[in-house]
C-alpha positions as CSV (number, residue, x, y, z in Angstrom):
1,X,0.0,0.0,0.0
2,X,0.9,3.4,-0.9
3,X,2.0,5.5,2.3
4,X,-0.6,7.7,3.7
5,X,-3.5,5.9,2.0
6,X,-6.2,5.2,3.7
7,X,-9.5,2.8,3.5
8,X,-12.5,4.2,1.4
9,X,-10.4,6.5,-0.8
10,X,-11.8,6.9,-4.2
11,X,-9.0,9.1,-5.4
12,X,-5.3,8.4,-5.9
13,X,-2.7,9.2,-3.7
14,X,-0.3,11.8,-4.4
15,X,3.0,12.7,-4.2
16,X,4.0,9.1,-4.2
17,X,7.5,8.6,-5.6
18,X,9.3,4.7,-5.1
19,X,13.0,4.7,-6.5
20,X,12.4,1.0,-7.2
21,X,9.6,1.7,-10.0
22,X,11.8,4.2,-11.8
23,X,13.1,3.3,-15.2
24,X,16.7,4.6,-16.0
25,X,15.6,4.6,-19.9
26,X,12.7,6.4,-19.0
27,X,14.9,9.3,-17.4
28,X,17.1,9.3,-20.1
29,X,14.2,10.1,-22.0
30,X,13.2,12.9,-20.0
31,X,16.4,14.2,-20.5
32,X,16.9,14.3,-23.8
33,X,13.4,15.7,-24.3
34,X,14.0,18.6,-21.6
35,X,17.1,19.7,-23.5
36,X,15.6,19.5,-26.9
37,X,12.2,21.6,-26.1
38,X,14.9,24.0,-23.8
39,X,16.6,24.7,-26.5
40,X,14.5,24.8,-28.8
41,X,11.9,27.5,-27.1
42,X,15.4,29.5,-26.4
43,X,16.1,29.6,-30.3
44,X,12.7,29.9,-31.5
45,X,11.1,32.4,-28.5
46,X,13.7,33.2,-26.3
47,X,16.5,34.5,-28.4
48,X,15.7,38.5,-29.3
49,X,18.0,37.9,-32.8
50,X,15.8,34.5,-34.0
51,X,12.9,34.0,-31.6
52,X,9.4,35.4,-31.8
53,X,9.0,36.6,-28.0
54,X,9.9,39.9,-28.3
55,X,7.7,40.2,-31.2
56,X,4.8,38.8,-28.8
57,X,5.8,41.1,-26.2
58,X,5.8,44.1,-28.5
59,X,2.1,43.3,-29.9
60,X,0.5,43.0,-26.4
61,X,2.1,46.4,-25.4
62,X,1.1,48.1,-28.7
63,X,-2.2,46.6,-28.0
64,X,-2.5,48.1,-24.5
65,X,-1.7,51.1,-26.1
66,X,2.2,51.4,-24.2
67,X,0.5,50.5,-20.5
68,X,2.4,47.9,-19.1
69,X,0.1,46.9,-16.5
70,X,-2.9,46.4,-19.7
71,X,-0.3,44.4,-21.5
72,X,0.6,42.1,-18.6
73,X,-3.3,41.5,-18.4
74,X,-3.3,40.9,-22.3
75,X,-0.6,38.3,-21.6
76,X,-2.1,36.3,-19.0
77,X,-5.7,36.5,-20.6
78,X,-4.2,34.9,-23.6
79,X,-2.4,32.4,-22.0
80,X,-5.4,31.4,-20.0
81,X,-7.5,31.1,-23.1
82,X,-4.7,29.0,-24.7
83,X,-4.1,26.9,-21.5
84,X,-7.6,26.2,-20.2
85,X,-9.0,25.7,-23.4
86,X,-6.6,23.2,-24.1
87,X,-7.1,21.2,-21.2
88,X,-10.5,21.9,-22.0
89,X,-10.5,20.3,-25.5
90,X,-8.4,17.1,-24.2
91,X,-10.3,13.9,-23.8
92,X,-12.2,15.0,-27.0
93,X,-8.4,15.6,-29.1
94,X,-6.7,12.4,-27.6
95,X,-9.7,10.2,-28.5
96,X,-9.9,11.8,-32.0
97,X,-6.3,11.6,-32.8
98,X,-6.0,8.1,-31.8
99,X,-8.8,7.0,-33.8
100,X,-7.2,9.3,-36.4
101,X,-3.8,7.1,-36.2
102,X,-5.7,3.8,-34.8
103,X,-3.9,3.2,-32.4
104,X,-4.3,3.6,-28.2
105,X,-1.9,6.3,-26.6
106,X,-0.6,8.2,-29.2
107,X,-3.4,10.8,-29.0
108,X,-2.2,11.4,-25.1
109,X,1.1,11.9,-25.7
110,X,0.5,14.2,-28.9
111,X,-2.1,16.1,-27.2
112,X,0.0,16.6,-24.1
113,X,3.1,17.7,-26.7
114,X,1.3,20.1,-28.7
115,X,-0.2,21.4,-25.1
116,X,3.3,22.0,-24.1
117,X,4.7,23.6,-27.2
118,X,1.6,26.7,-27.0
119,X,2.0,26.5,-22.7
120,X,5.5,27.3,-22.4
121,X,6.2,30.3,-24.8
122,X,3.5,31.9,-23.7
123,X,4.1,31.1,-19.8
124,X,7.9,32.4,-20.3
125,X,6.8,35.6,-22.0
126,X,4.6,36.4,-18.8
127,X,7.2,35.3,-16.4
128,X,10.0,37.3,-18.3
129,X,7.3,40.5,-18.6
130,X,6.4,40.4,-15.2
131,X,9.9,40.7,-14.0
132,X,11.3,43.3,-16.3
133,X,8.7,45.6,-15.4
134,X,7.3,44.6,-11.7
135,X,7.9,48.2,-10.6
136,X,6.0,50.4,-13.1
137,X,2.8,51.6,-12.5
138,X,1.9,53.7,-9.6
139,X,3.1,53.2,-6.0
140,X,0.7,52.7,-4.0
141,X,2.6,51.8,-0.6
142,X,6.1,51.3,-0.3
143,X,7.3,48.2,2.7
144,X,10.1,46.9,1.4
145,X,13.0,47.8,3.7
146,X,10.8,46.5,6.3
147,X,12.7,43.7,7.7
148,X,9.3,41.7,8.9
149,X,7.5,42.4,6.1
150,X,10.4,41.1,3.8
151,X,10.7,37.9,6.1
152,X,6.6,37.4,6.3
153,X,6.2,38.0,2.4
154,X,9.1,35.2,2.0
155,X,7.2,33.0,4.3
156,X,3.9,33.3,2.5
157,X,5.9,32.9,-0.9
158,X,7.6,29.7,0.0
159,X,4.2,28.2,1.8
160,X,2.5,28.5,-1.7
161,X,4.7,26.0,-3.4
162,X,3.6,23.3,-1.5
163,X,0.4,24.3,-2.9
164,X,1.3,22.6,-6.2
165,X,-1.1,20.3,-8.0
166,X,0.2,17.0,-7.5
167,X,-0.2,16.2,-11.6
168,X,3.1,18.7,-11.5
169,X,5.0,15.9,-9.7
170,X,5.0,13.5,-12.3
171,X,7.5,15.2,-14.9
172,X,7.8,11.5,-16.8
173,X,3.6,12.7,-18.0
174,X,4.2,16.3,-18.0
175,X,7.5,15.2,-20.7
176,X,4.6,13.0,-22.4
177,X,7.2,10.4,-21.9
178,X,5.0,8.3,-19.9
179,X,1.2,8.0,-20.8
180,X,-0.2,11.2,-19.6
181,X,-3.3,10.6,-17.5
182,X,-5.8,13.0,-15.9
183,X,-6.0,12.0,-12.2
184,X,-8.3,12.4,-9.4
185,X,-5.7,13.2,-6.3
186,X,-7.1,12.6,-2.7
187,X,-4.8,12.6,-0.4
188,X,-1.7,15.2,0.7
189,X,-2.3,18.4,0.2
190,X,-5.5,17.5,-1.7
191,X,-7.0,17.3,2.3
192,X,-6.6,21.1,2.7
193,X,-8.0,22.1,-0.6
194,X,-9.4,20.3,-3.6
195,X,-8.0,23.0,-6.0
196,X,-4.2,24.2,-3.9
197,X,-3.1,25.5,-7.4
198,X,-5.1,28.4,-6.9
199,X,-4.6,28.6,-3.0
200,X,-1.0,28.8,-3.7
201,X,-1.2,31.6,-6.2
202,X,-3.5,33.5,-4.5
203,X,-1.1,33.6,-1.3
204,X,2.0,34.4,-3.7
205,X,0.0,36.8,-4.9
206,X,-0.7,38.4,-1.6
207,X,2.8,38.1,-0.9
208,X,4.2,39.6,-3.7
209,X,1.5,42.5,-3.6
210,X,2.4,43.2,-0.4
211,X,6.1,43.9,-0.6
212,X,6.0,45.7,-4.6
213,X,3.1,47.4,-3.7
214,X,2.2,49.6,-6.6
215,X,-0.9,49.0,-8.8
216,X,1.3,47.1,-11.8
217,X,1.6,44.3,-9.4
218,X,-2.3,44.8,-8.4
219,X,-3.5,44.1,-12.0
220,X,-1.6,40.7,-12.0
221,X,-2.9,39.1,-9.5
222,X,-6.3,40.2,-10.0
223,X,-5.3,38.7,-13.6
224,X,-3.8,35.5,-11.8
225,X,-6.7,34.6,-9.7
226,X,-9.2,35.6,-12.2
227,X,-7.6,32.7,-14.6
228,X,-6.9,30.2,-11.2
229,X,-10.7,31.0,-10.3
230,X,-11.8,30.0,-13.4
231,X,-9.4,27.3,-13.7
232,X,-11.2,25.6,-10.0
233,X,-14.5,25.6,-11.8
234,X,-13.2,24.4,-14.7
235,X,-11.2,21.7,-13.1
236,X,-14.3,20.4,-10.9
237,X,-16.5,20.5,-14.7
238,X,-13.7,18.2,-16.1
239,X,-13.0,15.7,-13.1
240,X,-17.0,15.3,-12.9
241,X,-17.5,14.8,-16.8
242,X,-14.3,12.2,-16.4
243,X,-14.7,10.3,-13.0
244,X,-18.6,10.8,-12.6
245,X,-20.0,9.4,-9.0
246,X,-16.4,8.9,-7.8
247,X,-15.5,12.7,-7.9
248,X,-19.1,13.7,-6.3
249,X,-17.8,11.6,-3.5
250,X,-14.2,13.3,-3.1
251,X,-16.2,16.7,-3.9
252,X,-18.0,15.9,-0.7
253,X,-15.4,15.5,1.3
254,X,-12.8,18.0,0.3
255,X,-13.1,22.2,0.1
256,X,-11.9,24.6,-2.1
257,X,-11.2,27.0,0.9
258,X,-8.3,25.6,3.0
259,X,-8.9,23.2,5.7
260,X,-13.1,23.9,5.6
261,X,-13.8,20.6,5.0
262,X,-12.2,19.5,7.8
263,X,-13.4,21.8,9.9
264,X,-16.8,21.2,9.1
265,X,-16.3,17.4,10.2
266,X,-16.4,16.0,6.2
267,X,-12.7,15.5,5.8
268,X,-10.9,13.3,9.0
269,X,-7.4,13.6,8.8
270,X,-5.4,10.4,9.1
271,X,-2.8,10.1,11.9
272,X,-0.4,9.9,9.2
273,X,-1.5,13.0,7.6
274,X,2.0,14.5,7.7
275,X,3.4,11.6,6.3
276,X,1.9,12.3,2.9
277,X,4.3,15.0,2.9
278,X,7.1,13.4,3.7
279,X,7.9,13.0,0.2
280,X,10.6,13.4,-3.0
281,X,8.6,15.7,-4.8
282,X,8.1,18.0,-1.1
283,X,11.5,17.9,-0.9
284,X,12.4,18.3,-4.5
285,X,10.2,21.9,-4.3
286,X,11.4,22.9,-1.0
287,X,15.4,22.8,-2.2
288,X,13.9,24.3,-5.7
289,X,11.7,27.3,-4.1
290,X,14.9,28.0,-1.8
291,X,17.2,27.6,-4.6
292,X,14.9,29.8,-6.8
293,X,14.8,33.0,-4.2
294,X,18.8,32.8,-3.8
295,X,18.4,33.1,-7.9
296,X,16.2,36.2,-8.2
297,X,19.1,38.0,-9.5
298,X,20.0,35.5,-12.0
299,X,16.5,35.9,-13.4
300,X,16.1,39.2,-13.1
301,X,19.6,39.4,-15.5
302,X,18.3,37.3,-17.7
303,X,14.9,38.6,-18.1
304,X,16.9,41.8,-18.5
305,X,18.4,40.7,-21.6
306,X,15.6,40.1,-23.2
307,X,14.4,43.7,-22.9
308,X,10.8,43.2,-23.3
């Protein structure tokens, strides 16, 4: 049995990562196919003399009419009409392409390739945007030398990454080098809140609002949570239409506000309950979010370069 699981669950459990059911080939795989997209989205977005990202960039600015803060907004509505409607579309695509190519399989992997290849450009350009230009706008309050205000906006920052959606764990699917599935996660973080995707952006968000504190920064993460709020509807629509009477039952029992349902009584949390975090992939993101704050600088230089 999987650790953490319990009796009755009619989800999976997540976060679950055994060394002994890892293939070597399969890794090798990932690899080879994280170093050819990488380099290929640097060449054909990334790179200001042969990619198209600064062209992108430049459209949603001239759109916006030179604001900043209307071009960040054009940026992340686009990506969530691209993103969610893609996810949307999926069961529909991977069952037409594989009776396209008759065969079973093919049409997940495709899909979840061709998902990938309009996700990323279009999540980089955001990222890169956001950071290059964090500070225009107007000021609205101004707390950053605060010492505690630094320290609690750092707290709240790294928190929200254990709000990941446990699909993110499993980078052999997300690499379409393993079957992609679309899962039903119960246990783990999945006991605070049935959708901690958009928990954990909404408290980087209030983080990072916090400490920048100008109305730039304001308009993203109204933009954020207005896709993430979307995206929890959306997400219940799908796992319903997919796992039918099962999902009504983990609806039942899990929230969408942290820790309500277990407050109310419907969700009991095991005695092992921490134990589902004792993990690889919560210790893979704690070393990466730590890792990732010590490299602001890094990304700030190199979204720098890209002048958009």
């Amino acid at each position: 049995d999987s650790e953490g699981s319990d009796a009755g669950l009619v989800g999976e459990d997540a976060g679950v990562f055994r060394f002994a059911d890892q293939s070597l080939k399969s890794w090798v795989q990932f690899t080879g196919v994280f170093v050819v997209v990488f380099a290929a989205l640097f060449v054909l977005w990334l790179n200001p003399e042969t990619g198209f990202g600064d062209d992108y960039a430049r459209l949603m600015v001239d759109i916006a009419g030179g604001n900043t803060s209307g071009a960040m907004l054009l940026m992340l509505a686009f990506f969530g009409v691209c993103h969610s409607g893609l996810a949307s579309l999926r069961y529909q695509a991977e069952a037409a392409i594989n009776q396209a190519l008759g065969a079973e399989g093919v049409g997940e992997r495709v899909w979840r390739v061709f998902f990938g290849v309009v996700s990323l450009p279009l999540a980089f350009s955001a990222i890169f945007f956001f950071i290059n230009h964090r500070y225009d706008g107007v000021q609205l309050w101004d707390l950053r030398l605060n010492p505690a205000v630094h320290t609690a906006c750092w707290i709240t920052n790294f928190i929200s990454f254990w709000f990941l959606y446990p699909s993110t764990f499993n980078l052999l699917e997300v690499a379409a080098v393993d079957k992609p599935k679309f899962h039903m996660w119960e246990t783990g973080i999945m006991r605070v809140t049935r959708h901690p995707q958009a928990v954990g952006q909404l408290l980087w968000c209030l983080a990072h609002t916090v400490y920048v504190g100008n109305s730039f920064m304001v308009w993203t993460s109204l933009g954020l949570m207005a896709h993430h709020s979307f995206g929890a509807w959306n997400g219940d629509r799908r796992l319903s239409n997919q796992y039918g009477e099962a999902f009504d039952v983990l609806k039942s029992r899990t929230s969408i506000l942290p820790f309500a349902a277990v407050i109310d009584g419907r969700q009991t949390l095991p005695d092992n309950f921490l134990q589902e975090f004792a993990r690889g992939p919560y210790l893979l993101i704690t070393v990466g979010t730590t890792a990732a704050y010590f490299a602001h600088p890094l990304l700030q230089g190199a979204a720098a370069l890209l002048k958009w």
